[in-house]
C-alpha positions as CSV (number, residue, x, y, z in Angstrom):
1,X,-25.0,-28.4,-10.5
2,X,-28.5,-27.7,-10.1
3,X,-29.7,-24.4,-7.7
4,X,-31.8,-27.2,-5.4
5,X,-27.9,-28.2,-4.5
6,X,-27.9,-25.4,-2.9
7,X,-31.2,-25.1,-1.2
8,X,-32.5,-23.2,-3.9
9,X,-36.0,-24.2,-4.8
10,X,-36.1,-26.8,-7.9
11,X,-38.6,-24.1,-10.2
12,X,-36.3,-21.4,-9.2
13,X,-34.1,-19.9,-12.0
14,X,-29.9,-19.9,-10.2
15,X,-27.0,-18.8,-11.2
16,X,-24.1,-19.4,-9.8
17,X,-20.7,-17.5,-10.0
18,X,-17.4,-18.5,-9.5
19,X,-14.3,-16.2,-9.2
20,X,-10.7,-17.1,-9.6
21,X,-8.4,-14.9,-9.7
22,X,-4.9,-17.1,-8.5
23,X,-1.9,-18.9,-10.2
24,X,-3.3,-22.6,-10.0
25,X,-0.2,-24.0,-11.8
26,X,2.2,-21.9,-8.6
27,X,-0.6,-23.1,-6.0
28,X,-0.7,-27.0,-7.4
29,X,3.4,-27.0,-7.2
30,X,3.7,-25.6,-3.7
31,X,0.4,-27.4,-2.4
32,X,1.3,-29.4,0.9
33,X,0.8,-33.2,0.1
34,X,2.5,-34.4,3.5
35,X,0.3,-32.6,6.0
36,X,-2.9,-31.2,6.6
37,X,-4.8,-28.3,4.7
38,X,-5.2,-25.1,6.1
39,X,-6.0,-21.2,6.0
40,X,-2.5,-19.9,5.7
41,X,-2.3,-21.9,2.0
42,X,-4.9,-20.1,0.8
43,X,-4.1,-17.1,2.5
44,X,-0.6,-17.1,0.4
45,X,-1.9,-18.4,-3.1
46,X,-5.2,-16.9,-3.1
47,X,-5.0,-13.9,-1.7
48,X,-6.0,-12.1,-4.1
49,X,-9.6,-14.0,-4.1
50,X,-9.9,-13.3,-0.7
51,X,-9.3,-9.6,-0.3
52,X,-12.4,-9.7,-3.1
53,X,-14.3,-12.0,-1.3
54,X,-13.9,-10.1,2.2
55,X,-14.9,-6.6,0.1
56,X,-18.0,-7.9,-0.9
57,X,-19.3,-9.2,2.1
58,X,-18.3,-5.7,3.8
């Protein structure tokens, strides 16, 4: 996608990074189909991601 998807300026050179660092195939077997998404899925599968996430914004 495109940097202006992201309210970057069209002209403007983006780069965008994505981290993953979680066991999709674990997290697709255990992912709740029969009710509603939410924080404490992540929280257990991702965790990892997370704790990275939360260091760099600190």
């Amino acid at each position: 996608m495109p940097g202006s998807e992201f309210g970057r300026d069209e002209k403007e050179l983006t780069a965008r990074i994505a981290y993953v660092d979680f066991n999709s195939r674990e997290a697709l077997d255990n992912y709740p189909i029969d009710k509603a998404f939410d924080d404490s899925f992540v929280k257990t599968y991702c965790a990892r991601t997370i704790e990275a996430v939360g260091r760099l914004v600190n």
